[in-house]
N, C-alpha and C positions, 0 to 999 in steps of 0.2 A: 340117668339123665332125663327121663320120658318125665319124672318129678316134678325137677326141677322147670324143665319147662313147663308144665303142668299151671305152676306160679304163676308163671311170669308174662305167658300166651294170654290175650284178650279169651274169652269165653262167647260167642255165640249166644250172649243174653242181652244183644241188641233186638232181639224179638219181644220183649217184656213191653218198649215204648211202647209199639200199635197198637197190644195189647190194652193197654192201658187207656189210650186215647182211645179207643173203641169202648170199651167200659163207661169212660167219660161220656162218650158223646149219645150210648144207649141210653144213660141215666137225664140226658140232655130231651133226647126224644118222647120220655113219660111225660119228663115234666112241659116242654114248649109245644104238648098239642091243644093245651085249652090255648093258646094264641098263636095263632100261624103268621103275624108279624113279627114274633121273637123266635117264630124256627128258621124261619128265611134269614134272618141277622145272624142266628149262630151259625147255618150252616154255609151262609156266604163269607162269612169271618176264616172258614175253618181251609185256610191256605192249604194245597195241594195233598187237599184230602179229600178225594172224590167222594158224597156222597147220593143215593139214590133212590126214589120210592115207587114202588112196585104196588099192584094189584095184584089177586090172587090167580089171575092169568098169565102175572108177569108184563104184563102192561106198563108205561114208564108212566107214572103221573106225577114223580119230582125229581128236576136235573140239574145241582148247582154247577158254579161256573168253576169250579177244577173239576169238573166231569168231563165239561165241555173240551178242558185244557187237554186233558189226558187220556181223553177218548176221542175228542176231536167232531163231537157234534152239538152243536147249537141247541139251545134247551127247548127251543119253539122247532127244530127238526125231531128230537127228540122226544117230546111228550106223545104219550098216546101208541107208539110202535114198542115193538115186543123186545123183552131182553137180548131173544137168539138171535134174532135180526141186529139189532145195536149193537152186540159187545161179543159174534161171536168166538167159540172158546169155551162160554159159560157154560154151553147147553150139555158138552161132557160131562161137564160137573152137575149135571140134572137138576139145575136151578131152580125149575119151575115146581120140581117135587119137593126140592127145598125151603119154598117160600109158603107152599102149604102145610109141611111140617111144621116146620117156625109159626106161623100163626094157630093151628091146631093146638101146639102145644103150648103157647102164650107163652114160650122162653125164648133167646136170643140163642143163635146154632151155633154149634162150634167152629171156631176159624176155619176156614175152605182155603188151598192153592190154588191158580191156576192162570194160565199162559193167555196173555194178548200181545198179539201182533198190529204194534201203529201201521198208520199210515206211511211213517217212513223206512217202515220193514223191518226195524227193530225189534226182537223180541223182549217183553215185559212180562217181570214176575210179581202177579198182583195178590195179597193175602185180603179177604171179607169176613168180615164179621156181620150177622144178618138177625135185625132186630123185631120184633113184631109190633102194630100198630094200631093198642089197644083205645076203642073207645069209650066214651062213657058208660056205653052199654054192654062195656066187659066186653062186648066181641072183634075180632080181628080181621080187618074188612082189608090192611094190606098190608107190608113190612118193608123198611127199609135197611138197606147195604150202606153199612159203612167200609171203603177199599183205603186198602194202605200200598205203595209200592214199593217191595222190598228186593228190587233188583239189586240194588246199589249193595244192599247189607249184604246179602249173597257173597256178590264178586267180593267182598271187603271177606268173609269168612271163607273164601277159596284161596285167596290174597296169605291169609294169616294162616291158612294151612298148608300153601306152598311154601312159603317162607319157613317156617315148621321145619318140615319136610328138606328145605334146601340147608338148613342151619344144620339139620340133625346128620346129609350128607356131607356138606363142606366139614365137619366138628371131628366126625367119626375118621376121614379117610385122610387129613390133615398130615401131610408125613412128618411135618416137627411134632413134638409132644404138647398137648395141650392142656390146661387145664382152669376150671371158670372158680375167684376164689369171689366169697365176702369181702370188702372190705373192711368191715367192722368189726370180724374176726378171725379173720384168715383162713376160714375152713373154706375147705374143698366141697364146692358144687356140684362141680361135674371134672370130665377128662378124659381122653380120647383115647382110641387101641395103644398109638404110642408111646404114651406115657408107660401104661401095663409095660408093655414092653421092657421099657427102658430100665422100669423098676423091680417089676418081677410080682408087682400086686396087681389085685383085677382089679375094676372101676366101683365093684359095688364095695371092694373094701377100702378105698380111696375115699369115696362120697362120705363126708362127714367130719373124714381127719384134720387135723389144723396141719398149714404146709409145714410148719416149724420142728410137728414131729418125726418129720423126715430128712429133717435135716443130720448129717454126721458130726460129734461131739455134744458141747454144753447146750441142752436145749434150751436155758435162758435166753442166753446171748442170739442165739440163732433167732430166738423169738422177738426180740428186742429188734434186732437187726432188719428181718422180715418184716413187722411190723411197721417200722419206721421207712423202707422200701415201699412199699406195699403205699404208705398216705401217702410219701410223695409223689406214686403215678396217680392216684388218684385226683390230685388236689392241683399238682404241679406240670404233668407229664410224664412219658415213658419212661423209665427208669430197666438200665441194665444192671443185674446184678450177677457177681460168682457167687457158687455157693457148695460146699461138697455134700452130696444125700449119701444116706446107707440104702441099698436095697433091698431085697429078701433074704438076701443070703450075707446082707453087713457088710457088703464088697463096696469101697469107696466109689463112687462117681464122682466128679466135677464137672459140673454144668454151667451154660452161660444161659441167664434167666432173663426175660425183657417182658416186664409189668406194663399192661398199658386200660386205660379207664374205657370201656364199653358201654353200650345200651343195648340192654336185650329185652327184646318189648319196652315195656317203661321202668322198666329193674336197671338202675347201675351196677356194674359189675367186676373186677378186675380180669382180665384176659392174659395169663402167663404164658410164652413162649420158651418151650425148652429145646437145648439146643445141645446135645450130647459133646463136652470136651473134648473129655480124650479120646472120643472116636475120631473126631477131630486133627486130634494132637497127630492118631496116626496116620490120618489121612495125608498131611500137610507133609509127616518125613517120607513118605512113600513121594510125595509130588515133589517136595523141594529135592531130591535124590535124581533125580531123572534129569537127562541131559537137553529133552526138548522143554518148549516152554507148554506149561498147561493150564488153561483155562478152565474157567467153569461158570457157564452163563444163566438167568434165572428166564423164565417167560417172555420178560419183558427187556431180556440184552443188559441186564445188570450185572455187572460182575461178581459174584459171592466168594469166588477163591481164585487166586493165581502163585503159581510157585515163584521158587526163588529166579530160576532161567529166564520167568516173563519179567519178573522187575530189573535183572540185569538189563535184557534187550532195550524194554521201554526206558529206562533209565527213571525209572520213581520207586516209592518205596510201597509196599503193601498196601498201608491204609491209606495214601494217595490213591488206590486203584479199586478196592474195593467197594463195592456201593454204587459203585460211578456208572454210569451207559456205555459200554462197549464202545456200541457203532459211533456214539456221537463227539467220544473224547479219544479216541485212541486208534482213532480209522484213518486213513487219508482220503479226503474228500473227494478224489475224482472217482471211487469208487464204492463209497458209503451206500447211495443206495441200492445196487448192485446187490452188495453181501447182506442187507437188510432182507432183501428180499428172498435169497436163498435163504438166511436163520429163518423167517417166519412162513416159511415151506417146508422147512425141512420139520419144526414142532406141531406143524398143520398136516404132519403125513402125507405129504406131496410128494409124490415121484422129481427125487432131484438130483442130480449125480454130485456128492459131498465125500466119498471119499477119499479126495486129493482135491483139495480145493487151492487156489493159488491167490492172496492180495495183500497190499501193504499197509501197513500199522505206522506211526508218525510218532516219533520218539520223543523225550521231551527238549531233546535238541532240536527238534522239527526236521531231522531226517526221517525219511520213507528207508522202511528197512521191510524186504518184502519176504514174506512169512509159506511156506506149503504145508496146509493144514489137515488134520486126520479128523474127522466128526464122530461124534457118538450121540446117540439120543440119551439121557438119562430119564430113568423111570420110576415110579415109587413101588410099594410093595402090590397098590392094587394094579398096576400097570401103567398108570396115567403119567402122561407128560410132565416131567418137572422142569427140564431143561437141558443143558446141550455140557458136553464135558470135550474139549477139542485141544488137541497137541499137535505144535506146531514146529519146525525145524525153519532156523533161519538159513534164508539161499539165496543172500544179496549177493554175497563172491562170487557164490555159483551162479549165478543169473547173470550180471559183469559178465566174468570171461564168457558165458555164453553166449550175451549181447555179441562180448566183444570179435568171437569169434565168426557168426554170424556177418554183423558189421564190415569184417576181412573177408570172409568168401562173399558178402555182396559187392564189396569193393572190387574185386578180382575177378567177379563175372561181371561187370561194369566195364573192366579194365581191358576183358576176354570182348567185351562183346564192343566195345569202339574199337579196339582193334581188329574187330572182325576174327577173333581169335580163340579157337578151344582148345583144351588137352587131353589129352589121352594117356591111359596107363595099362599093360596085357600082360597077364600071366602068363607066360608063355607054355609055362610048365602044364596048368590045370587048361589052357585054352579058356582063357577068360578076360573080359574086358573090360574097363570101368571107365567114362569121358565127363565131362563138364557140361551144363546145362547150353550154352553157348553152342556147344559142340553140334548140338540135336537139331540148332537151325541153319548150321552151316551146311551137313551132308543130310538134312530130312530125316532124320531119325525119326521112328517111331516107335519101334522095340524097345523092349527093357531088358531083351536076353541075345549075346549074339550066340550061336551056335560053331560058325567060322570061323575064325577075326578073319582071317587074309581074305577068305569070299565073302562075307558078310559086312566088313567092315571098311575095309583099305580099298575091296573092288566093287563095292556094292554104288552101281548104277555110272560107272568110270568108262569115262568117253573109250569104245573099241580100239583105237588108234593107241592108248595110254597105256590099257591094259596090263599089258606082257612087258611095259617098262613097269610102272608099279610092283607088280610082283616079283620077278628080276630084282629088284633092288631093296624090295623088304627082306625076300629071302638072302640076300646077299649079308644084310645088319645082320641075321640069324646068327654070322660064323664068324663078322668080322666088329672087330671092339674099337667101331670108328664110327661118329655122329653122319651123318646124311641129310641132306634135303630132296626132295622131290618138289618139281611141278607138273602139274598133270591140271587134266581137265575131268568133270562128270555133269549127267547131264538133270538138268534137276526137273519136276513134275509138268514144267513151263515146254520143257524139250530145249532149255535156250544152255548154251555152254556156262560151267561155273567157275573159273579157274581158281585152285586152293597149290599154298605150298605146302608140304607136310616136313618137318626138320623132328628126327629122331634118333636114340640112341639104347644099345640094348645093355643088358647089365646080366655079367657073367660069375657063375660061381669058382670054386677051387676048382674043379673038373674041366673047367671050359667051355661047359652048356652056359647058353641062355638063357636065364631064369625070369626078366621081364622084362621089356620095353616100354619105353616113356616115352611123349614128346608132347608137339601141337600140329593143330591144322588152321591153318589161315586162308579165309578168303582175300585171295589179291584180284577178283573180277575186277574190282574200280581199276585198280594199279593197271591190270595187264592190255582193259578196253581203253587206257588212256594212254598206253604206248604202241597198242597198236592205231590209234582215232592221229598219234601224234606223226608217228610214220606216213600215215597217209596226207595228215597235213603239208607235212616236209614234200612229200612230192608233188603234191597240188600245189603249193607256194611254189615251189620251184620251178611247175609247167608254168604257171601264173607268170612268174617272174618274166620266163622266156617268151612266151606267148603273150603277154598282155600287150594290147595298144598301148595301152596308158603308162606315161615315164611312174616307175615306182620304186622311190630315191630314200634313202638317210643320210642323216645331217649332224655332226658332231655340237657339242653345245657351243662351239666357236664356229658354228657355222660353216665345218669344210665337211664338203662330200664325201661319206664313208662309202657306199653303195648305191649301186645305180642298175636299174634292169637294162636290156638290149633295147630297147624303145626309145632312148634316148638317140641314138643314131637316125632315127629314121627322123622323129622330133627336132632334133635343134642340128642333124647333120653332124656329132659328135659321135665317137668312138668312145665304149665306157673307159677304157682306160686311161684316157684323155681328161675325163671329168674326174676321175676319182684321188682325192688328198688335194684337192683343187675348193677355193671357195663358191661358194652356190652363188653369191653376187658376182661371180665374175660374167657368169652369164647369162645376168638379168639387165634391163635396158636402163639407159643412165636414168630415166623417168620414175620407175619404180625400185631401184638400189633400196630407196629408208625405206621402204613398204616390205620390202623381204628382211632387210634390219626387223623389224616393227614385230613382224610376225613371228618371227625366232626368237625376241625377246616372251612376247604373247605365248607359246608354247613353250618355253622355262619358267612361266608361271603356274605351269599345268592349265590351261585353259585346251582346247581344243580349234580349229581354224576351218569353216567349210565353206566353200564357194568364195577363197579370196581368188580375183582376179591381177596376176600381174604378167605384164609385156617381160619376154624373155629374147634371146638375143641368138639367130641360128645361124648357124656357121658361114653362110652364106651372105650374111651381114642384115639378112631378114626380119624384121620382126612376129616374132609366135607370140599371140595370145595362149596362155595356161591358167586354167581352175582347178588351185590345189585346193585339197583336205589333206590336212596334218592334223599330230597329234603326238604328246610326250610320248619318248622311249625312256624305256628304266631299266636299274639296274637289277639285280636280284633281292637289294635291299629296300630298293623302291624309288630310289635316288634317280629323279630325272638329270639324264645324260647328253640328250637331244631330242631331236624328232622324225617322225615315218612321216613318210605321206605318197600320195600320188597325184598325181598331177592329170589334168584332161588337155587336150589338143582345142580348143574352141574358136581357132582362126576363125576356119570357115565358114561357120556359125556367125563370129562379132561381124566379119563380113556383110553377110545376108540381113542380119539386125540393122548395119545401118546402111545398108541399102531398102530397106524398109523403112528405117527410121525418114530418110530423106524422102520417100513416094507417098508416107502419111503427111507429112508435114507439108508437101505440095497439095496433099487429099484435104488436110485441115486448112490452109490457107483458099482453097478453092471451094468448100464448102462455108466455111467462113462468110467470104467473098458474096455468097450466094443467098445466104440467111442475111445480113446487112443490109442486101438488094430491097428481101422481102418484108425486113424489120429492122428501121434504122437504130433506135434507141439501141441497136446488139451491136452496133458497133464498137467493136476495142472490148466487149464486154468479156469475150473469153480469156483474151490477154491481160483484163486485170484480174477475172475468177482463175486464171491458172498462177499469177505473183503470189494472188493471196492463198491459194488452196497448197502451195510447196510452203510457202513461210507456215500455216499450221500443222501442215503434215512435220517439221522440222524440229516443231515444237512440242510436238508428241510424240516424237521419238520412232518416225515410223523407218522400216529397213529400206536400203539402198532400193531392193527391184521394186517393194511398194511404191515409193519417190516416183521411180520412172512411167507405174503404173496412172497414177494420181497424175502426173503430168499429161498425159496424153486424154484421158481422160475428161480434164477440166477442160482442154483444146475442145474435144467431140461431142459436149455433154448435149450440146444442144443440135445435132445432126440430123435427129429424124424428125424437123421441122421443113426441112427440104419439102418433103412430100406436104405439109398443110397446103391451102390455099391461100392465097397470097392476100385479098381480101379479110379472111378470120386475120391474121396475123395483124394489121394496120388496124383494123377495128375499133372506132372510138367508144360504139355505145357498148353495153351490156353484151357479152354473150348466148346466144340461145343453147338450149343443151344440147342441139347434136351439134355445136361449131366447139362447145367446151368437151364432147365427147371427144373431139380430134386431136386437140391441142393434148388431153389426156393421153394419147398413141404417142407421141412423140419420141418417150423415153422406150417404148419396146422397139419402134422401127429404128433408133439412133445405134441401140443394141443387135440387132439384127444386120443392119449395113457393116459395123467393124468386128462382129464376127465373121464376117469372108473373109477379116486379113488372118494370116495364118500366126501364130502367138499372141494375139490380142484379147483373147480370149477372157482375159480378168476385168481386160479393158472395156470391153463387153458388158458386164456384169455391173460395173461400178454406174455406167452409162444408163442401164436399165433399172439401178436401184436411185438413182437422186433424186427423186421427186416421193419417194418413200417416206413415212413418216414416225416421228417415234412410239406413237402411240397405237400405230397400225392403222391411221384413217389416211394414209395415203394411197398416192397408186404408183404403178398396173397394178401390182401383187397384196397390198394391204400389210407388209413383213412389220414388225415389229422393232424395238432398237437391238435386243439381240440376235437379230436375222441380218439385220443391215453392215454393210460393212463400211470399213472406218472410213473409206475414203470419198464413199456415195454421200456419209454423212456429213462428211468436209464439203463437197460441193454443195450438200442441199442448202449449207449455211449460207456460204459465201453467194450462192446464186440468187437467194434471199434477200442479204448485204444489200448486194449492187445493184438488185431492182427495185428496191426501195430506194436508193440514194440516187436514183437514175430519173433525167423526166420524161413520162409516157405519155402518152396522145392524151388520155384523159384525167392527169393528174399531173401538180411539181413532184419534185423532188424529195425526199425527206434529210432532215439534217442528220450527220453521221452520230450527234448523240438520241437523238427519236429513233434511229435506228435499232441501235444498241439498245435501247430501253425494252422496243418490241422482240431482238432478241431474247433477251432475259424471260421477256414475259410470256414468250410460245416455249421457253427449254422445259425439256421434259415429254412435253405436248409432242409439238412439230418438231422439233430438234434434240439432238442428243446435245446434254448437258455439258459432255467431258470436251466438246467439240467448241459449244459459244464460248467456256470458258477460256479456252486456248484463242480463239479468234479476237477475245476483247481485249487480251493480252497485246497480240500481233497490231491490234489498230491502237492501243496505247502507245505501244513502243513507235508504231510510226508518226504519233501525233509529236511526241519528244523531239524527233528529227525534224 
């Protein structure tokens, strides 16, 4: 082989150029010293070819500009300073003893190496040639260097002998058989260990032969054949061909040959591929035989061989599969790159755990049929990596039921664990015990071995009290062939009780021993804490009952009285028995009869009813005020039936209210009374701002006790003007600021005063917020409109309204559309908006009228 490439490899006679152009340019230097205008033009011509002229000290006294390039110094930095200094490197090479040889001897030196290092710390391999510089007078006064830079040739000849070197390893260790032919006449170049092998000849008796005499049978034809082979990979492309050889011993082979057109250096070349048949042949009944499916992948996840088992499973035919990328045609992609990366670890020699490897393969139905695979590394003779040889057993069924099994006990400890329920299973015989995961959280398990079962297991951590019942009645199942329940208590790491039922049954043999017991254990805590939370309801309902002041009644959904507490007698002077299968209207007052109608309809809507006030009727021919809350009863289906409720006593009370109602209403007519003294224009003024403050409260939907609230309110708003002086009040000119400072108190002292009455409290509030503003630039407090409440806001309108439309000492009147327009134009500002709207409504509707 070392011959053939001998040919074909470039030779290392790119050193001949410099040579030459050195010779050139010495022959250049005789002749262009009688003109030193034609040596500066040759040597400024002569492109990156440094040249340089020295004195016999080595002195620079000529430096063209690829000197400059490649040395990196300016020819006026240059001239006149010493070789060693400029270029060293040189001075190894003893330049300066060289330059007076060279002239001594009036001959040019022999080519010199040697190493410079640029500026950019690159190292440079420069070859000189060193000429002498004779003149007229015959003698040698200095000599110049011509440099050539033969780095590049170098690396290009390390280049051509690592390639060499890697051709001659890839060729040799190659595990197919190789071999390099002629085109032009089919003789054998070269050929690798395998081939010998294969054949039983060595290389060097190989080198020479034509491939044809190798062939078994009629060497014409074979050569015919070959030949005609052979040009069309050359001319056309790769070409496979069969073919049978005789080898050493005349023993047939059949081989599969694949011709394909090379370049090696600049030599074209044919490159044959052998590929041993019938070892083949055997390999494929060995694999088609075998009941797993078996693969066989190249470097690069190509398929080179699969048995008959893999083309069943994939459902394609051989040469469908062959050739093809593993990973990319015949993986399922949710896990492609996955198994990529274990194949290209596991031929990288990567510690990787491959022998039971598990993933699915995609058929050419596009089912996923998942595969558990065995790996093997395949290797060649010198050991090296070829590729991967993997048998696979399909375990789709088996993985199903296993799913599906799986799938069942997850359902089942699902099923264990909303029911709050585990099982148990005990050898009784070997003393052993086996439970369900559920189980572990019900009684705290944490062992994985019981030692006991009856003390370890059934008593482990069982409330003292239960104890000697538990075992009592386990030992009892021991003898007796009848299922059992237990309930018992233990106490669990909280110290708080757990209550579990336990239902088991033992299983006996012929003899009559017990050979193992089964059952479950259930947490019933919820169940058992909600019969006893119910127990104790029932008797608190039923002290309730007895004991309560307040009547607490049911009502059938036709409205007769099912049930009634003892409260009732005291309440309306009725005995329950009296009231009971009786209707609830009988004894309500002919005033509110449709009101209790109204409200039994209202709760068989399912609504709820709180704070309805209705007159009831007591036996004495009295009227009782009552404040029920009701609310649907149902069935067990949910089906409302009628209604609960209870009822409050609030005579006393409505009493007290309007005997206050009547002492404020005196207090508002009398304060009133007293503000009109000191400010006429307020005359009649609360009596219109409380018409028009209930018709928007009305219209906004506000609740009955707000109404009442807002009412008394719009009466009082102006109350703690009482205390201004009577003077500020009447006042026609401007205000000074502490007379506007007063009039500003008004709304906290008006607030202040109706707080003394006792329930006025809100009353109170509304009174101290109406002079508030939306925007917060009001006063006392500066609140904002979500601070303000609804009914302050109502008055600030209307009191607004009226004093504008009103005429005061120092201005008419304003018409009620100028009014309305400056509504509009302070909402938002001074007013809440939801409040003018509703008011411009109210003065519309009454302008209609």
């Amino acid at each position: 082989m070392h011959e053939f490439i001998s040919k074909i490899i470039l030779c290392p006679a790119v050193f001949i150029i410099p040579v030459c152009i050195c010779i050139f340019f010495a022959f250049l230097f005789k002749k262009s010293r009688r003109s030193e205008i034609l040596l500066e033009a040759v040597t400024e011509s002569a492109v990156d070819i440094p040249i340089q002229g020295f004195d016999l000290k080595g002195n620079v006294i000529f430096w063209n500009r690829s000197s400059e390039l490649v040395y990196g110094h300016l020819r006026k930095d240059a001239l006149g300073k010493n070789i060693v200094e400029l270029l060293p490197g040189r001075e190894k090479d003893g330049s300066i003893e060289l330059i007076k040889k060279t002239c001594l001897d009036n001959e040019q030196s022999l080519p010199i190496d040697w190493t410079f290092w640029g500026r950019n710390g690159k190292k440079r391999q420069i070859y000189s040639i060193i000429f002498p510089d004779i003149k007229r007078s015959r003698k040698c006064e200095s000599i110049f260097s011509v440099d050539f830079d033969i780095t590049d040739i170098i690396e290009s000849e390390k280049k051509v002998n690592s390639q060499e070197a890697l051709y001659k390893e890839v060729f040799d260790k190659y595990r197919e058989g190789l071999m390099i032919i002629a085109p032009e006449d089919v003789k054998i170049l070269d050929s690798n260990a395998e081939i010998s092998q294969m054949l039983g000849f060595s290389r060097e008796k190989l080198c020479g032969t034509l491939l044809y005499d190798l062939a078994n049978g009629d060497k014409s034809k074979a050569a015919e054949k070959i030949k005609s082979v052979i040009a069309s990979a050359f001319y056309e492309g790769p070409q496979i061909f069969e073919m049978p050889f005789s080898d050493k011993y005349k023993k047939l082979i059949t081989v599969r040959v694949e011709f394909k057109k090379v370049k090696i250096a600049a030599k074209e070349v044919i490159l044959a591929v052998f590929e041993n048949f019938e070892k083949d042949k055997e390999q494929k009944k060995i694999m088609d035989v075998a009941g797993v499916m078996l693969v066989k992948l190249n470097l690069t996840g190509n398929v080179e061989s699969i048995n008959k088992k893999g083309c069943e499973i994939l459902g394609y035919e051989e040469k469908e599969i062959v050739g093809k990328n593993w990973f990319d045609n015949f993986l399922s992609s949710k896990r492609t790159e996955e198994v990529k990366d274990v194949f290209f670890k596991l031929i990288d020699k990567e510690e990787v755990s491959v022998e039971f490897y598990e993933n699915s393969i995609l058929t050419r139905q596009g089912k996923e049929r998942i595969i558990l695979w065995h790996n093997a590394i395949l290797r060649d003779n010198q050991g090296k990596v070829t590729g991967t040889l993997s048998s696979g057993s399909d375990i789709t069924e088996m993985k199903e039921k296993e799913n599906l099994l799986l799938k069942r006990e997850a359902q089942l400890n699902e099923a264990q664990r909303i029911a709050c329920l585990g099982s148990w299973e005990w050898d009784v015989l070997n003393d052993e015990i086996t439970w369900s995961l559920h189980l572990e959280e019900i009684l705290d398990l944490k062992q994985k071995r019981i030692n006991n079962v009856i003390q370890d297991f059934f008593l482990r951590n069982v409330h003292l009290e239960d104890q000697e019942y538990v075992r009592m009645n386990i030992e009892k199942a021991l003898t007796e062939n009848e299922p059992f329940t237990l309930e018992y208590r233990f106490i669990d790491q909280k110290g708080e009780n757990v209550y579990v039922r336990t239902i088991g049954k033992s299983l006996f043999n012929e003899q009559g021993i017990a050979e193992k017991m089964a059952g479950t254990i259930q947490d019933i805590s919820y169940y058992k804490n909600r019969e006893i939370q119910l127990i104790k309801a029932n008797s608190t309902h039923l002290e309730l009952l007895v004991n309560s002041h307040d009547l607490i009644f049911a009502v059938s959904d036709k409205g007769v009285v099912s049930s009634v507490n003892p409260a009732v007698e005291k309440i309306l002077g009725i005995g329950q028995k009296n009231m009971l299968s009786r209707q609830i209207t009988d004894f309500v007052s002919v005033e509110d009869k449709e009101e209790m109608r109204n409200m039994l309809v209202e709760i068989m809507r399912g609504k709820k009813i709180s704070g309805k006030e209705i007159r009831m009727l007591h036996n004495d021919s009295k009227i009782v005020f009552l404040s029920f809350n009701a609310w649907p009863s149902t069935d067990n289906a949910g089906n409302i039936r009628g209604m609960h409720g209870i009822a409050q006593d609030i005579t006393e009370r409505k009493q007290v209210v309007e005997h206050m109602r009547e002492m404020v209403i005196q207090l508002v007519a009398m304060l009133s009374e007293t503000v009109s003294v000191a400010d006429r224009y307020t005359e009649q003024h609360c009596e219109r701002l409380q018409d028009f403050a209930l018709k928007i409260g009305e219209a906004l939907n506000l609740e009955v006790s707000r109404m009442e609230y807002l009412k008394f309110a719009a009466l009082l708003h102006d109350v703690g003007k009482v205390g201004i002086p009577i003077h500020i009040l009447i006042k026609k000119e401007k205000l000074t600021d502490d007379e506007w400072q007063k009039i500003k108190e008004h709304p906290k002292k008006g607030a202040d005063i109706v707080r003394q009455l006792k329930g006025f409290e809100e009353v109170a509030d509304i009174i101290e917020q109406h002079q508030e503003r939306a925007d917060g630039k009001g006063y006392p407090r500066g609140l904002k409109i979500e601070e303000i409440k609804k009914e302050a806001s109502i008055i600030s309108v209307v009191d607004a309204f009226d004093a504008m439309t009103s005429d005061r000492p120092y201005r008419k009147a304003m018409s009620t559309e100028e009014a309305l327009k400056e509504l509009r134009k302070n909402s938002g500002t001074q007013f809440d908006p939801e409040v003018v709207e509703a008011f411009i409504k109210v003065i519309l509707e009454e302008n209609k009228k």
